[in-house]
C-alpha positions as CSV (number, residue, x, y, z in Angstrom):
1,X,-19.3,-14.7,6.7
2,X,-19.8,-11.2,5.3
3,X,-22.4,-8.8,5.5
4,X,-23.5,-9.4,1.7
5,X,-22.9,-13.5,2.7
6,X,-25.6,-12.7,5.3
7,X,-28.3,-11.3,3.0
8,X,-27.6,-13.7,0.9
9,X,-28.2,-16.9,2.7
10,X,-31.2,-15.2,3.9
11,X,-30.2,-13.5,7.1
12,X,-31.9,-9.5,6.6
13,X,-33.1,-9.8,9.8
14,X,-30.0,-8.8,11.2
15,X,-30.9,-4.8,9.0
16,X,-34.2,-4.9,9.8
17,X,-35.6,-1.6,11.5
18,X,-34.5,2.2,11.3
19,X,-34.8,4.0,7.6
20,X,-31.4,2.3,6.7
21,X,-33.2,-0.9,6.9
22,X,-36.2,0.5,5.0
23,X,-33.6,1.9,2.5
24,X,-31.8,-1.3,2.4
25,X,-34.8,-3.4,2.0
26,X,-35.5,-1.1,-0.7
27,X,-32.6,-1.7,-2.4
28,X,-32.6,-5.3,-2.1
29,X,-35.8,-5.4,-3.8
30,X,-35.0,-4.7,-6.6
31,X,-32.3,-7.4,-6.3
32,X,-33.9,-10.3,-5.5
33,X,-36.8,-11.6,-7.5
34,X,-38.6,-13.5,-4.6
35,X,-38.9,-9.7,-2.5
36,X,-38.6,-9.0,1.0
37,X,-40.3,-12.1,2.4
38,X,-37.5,-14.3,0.9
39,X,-35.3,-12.3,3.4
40,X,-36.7,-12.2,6.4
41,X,-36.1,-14.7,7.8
42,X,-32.8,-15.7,9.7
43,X,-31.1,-14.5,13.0
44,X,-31.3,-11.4,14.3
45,X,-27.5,-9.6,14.9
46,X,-27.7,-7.0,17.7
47,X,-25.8,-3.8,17.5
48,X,-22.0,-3.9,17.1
49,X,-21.8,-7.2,15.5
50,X,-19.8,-6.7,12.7
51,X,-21.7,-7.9,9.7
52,X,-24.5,-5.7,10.6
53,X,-21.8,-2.9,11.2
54,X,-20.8,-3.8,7.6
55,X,-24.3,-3.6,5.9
56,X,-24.9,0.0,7.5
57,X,-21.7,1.5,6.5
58,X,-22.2,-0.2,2.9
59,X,-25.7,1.1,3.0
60,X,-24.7,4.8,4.3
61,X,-22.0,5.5,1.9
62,X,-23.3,4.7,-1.1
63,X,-27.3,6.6,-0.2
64,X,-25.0,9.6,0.9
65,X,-23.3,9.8,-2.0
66,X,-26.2,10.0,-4.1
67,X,-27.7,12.7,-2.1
68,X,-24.4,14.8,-2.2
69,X,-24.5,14.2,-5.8
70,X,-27.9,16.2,-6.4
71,X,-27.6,18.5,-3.5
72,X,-26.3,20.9,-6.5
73,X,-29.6,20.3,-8.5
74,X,-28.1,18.2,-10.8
75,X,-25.6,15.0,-10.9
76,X,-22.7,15.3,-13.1
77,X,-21.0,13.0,-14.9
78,X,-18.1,12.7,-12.9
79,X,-20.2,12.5,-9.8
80,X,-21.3,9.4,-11.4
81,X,-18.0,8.1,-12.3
82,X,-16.6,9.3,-8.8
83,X,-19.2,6.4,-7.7
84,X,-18.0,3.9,-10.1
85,X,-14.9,4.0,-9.0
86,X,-15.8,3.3,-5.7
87,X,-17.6,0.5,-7.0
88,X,-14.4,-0.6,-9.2
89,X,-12.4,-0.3,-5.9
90,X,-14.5,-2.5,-4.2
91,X,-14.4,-5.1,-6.9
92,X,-18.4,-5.8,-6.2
93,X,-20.0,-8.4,-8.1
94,X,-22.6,-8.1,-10.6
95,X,-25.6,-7.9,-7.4
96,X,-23.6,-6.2,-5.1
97,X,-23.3,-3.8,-8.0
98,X,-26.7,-3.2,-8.5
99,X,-27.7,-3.0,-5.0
100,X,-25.4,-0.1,-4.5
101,X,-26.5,2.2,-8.2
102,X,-29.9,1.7,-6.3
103,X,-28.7,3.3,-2.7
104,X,-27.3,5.5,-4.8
105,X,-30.4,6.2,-6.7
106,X,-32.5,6.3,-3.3
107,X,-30.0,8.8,-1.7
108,X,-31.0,10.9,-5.2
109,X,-34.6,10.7,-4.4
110,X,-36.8,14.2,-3.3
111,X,-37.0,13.7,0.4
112,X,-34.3,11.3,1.1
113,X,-34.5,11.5,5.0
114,X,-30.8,12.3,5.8
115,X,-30.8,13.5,9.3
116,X,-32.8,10.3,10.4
117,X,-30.1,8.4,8.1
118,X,-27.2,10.2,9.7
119,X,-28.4,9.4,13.5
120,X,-29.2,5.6,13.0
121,X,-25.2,5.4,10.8
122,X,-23.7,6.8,14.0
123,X,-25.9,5.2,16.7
124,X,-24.7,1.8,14.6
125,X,-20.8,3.2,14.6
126,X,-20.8,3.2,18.6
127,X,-18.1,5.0,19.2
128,X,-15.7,3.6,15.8
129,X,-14.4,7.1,15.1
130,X,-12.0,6.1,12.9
131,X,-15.1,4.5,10.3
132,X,-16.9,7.5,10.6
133,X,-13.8,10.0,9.3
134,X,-13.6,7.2,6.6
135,X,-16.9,7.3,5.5
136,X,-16.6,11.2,5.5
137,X,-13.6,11.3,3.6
138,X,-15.5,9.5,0.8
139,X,-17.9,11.7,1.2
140,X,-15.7,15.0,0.5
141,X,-13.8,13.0,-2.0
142,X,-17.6,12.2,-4.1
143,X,-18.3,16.3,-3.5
144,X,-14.5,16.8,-5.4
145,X,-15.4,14.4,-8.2
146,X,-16.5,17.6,-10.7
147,X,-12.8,19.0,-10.0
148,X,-14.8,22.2,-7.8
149,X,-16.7,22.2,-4.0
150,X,-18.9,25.0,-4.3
151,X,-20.5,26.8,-1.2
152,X,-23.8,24.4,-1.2
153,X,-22.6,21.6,-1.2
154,X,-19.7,22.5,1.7
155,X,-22.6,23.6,3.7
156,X,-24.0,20.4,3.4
157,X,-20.7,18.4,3.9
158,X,-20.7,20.7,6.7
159,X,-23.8,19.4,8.2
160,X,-23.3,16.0,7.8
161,X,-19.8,16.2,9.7
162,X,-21.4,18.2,12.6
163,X,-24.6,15.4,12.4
164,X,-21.3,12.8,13.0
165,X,-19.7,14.5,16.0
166,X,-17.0,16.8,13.9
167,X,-16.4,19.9,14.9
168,X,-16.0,22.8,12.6
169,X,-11.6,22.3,12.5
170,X,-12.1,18.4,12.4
171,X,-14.1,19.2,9.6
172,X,-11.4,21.7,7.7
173,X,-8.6,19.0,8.9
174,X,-10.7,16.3,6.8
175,X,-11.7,18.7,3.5
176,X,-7.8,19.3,3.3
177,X,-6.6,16.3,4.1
178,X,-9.2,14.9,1.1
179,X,-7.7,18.0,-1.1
180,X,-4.5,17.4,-0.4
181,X,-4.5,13.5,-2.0
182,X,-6.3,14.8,-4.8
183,X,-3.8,16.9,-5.9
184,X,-0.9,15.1,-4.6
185,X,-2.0,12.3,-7.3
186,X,-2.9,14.9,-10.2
187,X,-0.1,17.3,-10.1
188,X,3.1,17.2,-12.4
189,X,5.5,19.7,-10.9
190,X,7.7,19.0,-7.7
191,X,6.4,22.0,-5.7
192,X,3.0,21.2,-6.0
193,X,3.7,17.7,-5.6
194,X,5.2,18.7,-2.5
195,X,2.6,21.1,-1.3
196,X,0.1,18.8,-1.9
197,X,2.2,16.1,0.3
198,X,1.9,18.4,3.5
199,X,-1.9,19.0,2.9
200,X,-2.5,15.4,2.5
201,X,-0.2,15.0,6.1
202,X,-2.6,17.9,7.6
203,X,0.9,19.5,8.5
204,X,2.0,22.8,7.6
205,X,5.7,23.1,6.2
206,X,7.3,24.5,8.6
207,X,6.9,21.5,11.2
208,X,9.9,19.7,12.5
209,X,10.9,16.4,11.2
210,X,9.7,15.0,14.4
211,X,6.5,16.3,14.0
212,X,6.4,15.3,10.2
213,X,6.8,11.5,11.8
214,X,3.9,11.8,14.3
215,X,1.8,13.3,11.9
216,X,2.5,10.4,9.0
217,X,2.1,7.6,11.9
218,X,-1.5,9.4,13.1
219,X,-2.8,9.2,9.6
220,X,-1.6,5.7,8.9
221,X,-2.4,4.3,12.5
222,X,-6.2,6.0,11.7
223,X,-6.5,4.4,8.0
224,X,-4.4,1.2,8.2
225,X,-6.6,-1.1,6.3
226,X,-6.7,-4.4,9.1
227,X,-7.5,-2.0,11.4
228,X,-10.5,-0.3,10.0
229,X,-11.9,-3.9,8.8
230,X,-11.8,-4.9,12.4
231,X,-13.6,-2.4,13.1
232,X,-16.1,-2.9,11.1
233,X,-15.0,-1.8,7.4
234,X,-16.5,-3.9,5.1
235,X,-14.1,-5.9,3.4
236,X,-14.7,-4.2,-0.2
237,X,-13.9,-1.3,0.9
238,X,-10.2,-2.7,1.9
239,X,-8.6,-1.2,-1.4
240,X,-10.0,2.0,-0.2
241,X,-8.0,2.4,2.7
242,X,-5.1,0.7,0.8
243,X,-5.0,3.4,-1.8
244,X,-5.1,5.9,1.1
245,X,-2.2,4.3,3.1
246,X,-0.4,4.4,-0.4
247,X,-0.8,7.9,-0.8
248,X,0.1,8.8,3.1
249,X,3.5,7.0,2.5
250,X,4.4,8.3,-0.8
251,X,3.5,11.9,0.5
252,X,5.8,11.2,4.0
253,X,8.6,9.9,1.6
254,X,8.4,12.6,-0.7
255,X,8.9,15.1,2.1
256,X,11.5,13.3,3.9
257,X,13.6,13.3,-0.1
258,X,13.2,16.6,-0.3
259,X,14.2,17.2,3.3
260,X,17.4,15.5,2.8
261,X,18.3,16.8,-0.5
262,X,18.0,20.3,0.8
């Protein structure tokens, strides 16, 4: 059973505890017309099991994104629509839907306690690297939604990585690996196609066709969908990392064309 299958059948005590679970609960709310007593009940899942894993990266991603979103002062209509397509990737249904416009709407709130929220997301991660570069690379990609990154909200992309465990190149591999898909999908001309191929790949140019294969297996071994799920990715957020894969594999072929043909 999933994480939502969970709170559902009455389970939330498996979330309880931390500011995620008081964000959460929150959130839930708001859902459910019987409150937070209706969903109390139910066993409780210690850290690591996966649908409590699932609930906190849910809950993380979608609070984050709101507070990205008015770190400027103001959200944007494509900040909004950046989080609807999240939503339309995850193919949520019409509660799951409204439970994450209300994280996102807590995570816009004056005071939204982020570094508290930051430390209990990778307390709960234990060590599942590969989820946390995910749920930063949605973060960067929610921060690129207006089509510009100014200095603020770097700064506070910044943060957020270091809060995680990046360091400050991990976190500059990441914003132009994030770049580098979004303008591998949006430009027209073959030479910015390509450029944005080798950004995407975190690979300069110049690098041996060797090195162009360990760099394309690294990013696909890191975002293969089954992988991440295992791990802990909850399973709406499969077409995520499937669109992500896509893109690593069309940018490696691309390269590998052009390669050949020269």
């Amino acid at each position: 059973m999933s994480w939502w299958g969970k709170v559902i059948g009455g389970a939330f005590g498996f979330m309880t505890g931390g500011p995620l679970g008081a964000i959460l609960g929150a959130a839930l709310g708001n859902y459910f017309d019987e409150g937070m007593d209706g969903l109390a009940s139910g066993r409780t899942l210690g850290p690591g099991a996966t649908e409590r894993v699932q609930s906190v990266f849910f809950t993380s991603t979608f609070t984050v994104m709101g507070y990205i979103a008015k770190s400027d002062g103001r959200v944007t209509r494509d900040e909004i629509q950046m989080a609807e397509r999240v939503m339309g990737q995850m193919q949520l249904n019409a509660g799951q839907r409204k439970v994450a416009i209300n994280l996102f709407n807590e995570g816009k709130k004056a005071g939204f306690p982020i570094q508290q929220v930051l430390a209990q997301f990778k307390q709960e991660m234990h060590r599942r690297r590969h989820l946390l570069q995910m749920f930063m690379e949605i973060q960067i990609a929610t921060a690129f939604a207006d089509g510009q990154l100014d200095g603020k909200e770097q700064g506070i992309l910044e943060r957020i990585a270091g809060e995680l465990g990046f360091d400050q190149q991990q976190f500059n591999d990441l914003l132009g690996r994030v770049s580098g898909q979004a303008h591998f999908s949006g430009q027209q001309s073959m030479s910015s196609r390509l450029e944005a191929a080798y950004e995407l790949l975190g690979i300069e140019a110049s690098v041996s066709d060797q090195e162009l294969k360990k760099a394309y297996r690294r990013q696909m071994n890191q975002h293969h969908p089954d992988k991440l799920v295992a791990k802990g990715l909850p399973d709406e957020m499969i077409e995520i990392a499937t669109e992500k894969t896509q893109a690593i594999k069309a940018a490696y072929e691309l390269i590998k064309q052009q390669r050949q043909a020269a």
